[in-house]
N, C-alpha and C positions, 0 to 999 in steps of 0.2 A: 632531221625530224625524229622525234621520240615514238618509240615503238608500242604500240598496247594491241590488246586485242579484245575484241567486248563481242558480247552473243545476246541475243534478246529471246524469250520465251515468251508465251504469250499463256500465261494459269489462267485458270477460269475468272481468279479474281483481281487479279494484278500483273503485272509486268516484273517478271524475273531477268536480271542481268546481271552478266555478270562482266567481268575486267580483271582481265592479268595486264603484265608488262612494266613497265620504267616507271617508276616515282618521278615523276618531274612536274613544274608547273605546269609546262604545256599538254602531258599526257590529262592531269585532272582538268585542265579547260576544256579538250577536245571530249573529253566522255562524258561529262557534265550536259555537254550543247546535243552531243547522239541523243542522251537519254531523252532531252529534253524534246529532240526532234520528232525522237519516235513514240514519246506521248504522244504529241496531234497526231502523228499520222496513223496510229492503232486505236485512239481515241480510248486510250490507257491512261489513267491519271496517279494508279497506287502503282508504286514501284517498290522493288526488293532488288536494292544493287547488292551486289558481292563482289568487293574489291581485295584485291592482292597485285599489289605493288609492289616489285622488289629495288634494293637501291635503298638511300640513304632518305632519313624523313626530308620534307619541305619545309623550309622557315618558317616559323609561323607567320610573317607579314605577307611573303608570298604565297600562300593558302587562304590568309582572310582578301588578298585581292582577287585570287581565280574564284572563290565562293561565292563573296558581293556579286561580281560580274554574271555568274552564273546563277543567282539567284536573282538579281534584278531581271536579265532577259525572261526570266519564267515567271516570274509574278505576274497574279491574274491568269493565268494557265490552267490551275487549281489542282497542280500535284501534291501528292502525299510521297514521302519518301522514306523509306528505312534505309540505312545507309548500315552495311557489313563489313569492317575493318578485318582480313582473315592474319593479316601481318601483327604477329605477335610486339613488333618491336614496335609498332607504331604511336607515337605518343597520345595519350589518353587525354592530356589538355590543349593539343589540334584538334582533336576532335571533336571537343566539345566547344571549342570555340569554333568552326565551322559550321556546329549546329545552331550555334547562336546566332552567327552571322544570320542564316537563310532562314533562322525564325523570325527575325529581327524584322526581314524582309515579307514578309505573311507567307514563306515554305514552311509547312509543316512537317519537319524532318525531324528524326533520332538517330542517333548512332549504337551501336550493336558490335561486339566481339562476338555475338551467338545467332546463328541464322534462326532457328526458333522462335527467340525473344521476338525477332526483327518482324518475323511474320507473324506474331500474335498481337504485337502493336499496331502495326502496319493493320491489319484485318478488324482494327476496336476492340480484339480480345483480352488486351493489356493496356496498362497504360504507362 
């Protein structure tokens, strides 16, 4: 089993989380489904992940299948999500295609190399 570790905070205005640990398909399916979990049960719906992954990127066909999967079970949910790549090495066209996936699906996500950015989008002070 792939090892990660994820912490949740609870802001005043959203839900802070974060992830370290293994790049692998199965680490981004299993933080994916937490985050998702721990919307309902905080009845949290903006999120600020902060992710740092170490290890080699994911293929891109196996990232557009954990994101599909993980954006279909939360449609209708009605998360907003910033999403924080801290891995310098991480490809900038996964990302963006993962963003697309889960907009694709009515998530309304961005991706972000700057916590900043992430939280002024996330909060409607950017766009």
């Amino acid at each position: 089993m792939d090892q990660y570790q994820i912490s949740f905070e609870q802001r005043p205005r959203y839900l802070y989380v974060t992830v370290t640990g293994e790049n692998t398909p199965e680490t981004i399916r299993r933080y994916v489904a937490e985050i998702c979990e721990a919307c309902v049960r905080l009845g949290m719906y903006k999120v600020l992940a902060v992710v740092n992954l170490s290890g080699p990127g994911v293929p891109m066909l196996d990232l557009y299948k954990v994101i599909a999967e993980g954006s279909d079970a939360s449609a209708g949910i009605g998360i907003r999500a910033a999403y924080v790549e801290l891995n310098p090495a991480r490809s900038v066209a996964n990302m963006l295609m993962a963003e697309s996936v889960a907009m694709t699906r009515g998530i309304p996500v961005r991706t972000f190399k700057d916590i900043a950015k992430a939280e002024a989008w996330l909060l409607g002070e950017a766009h």
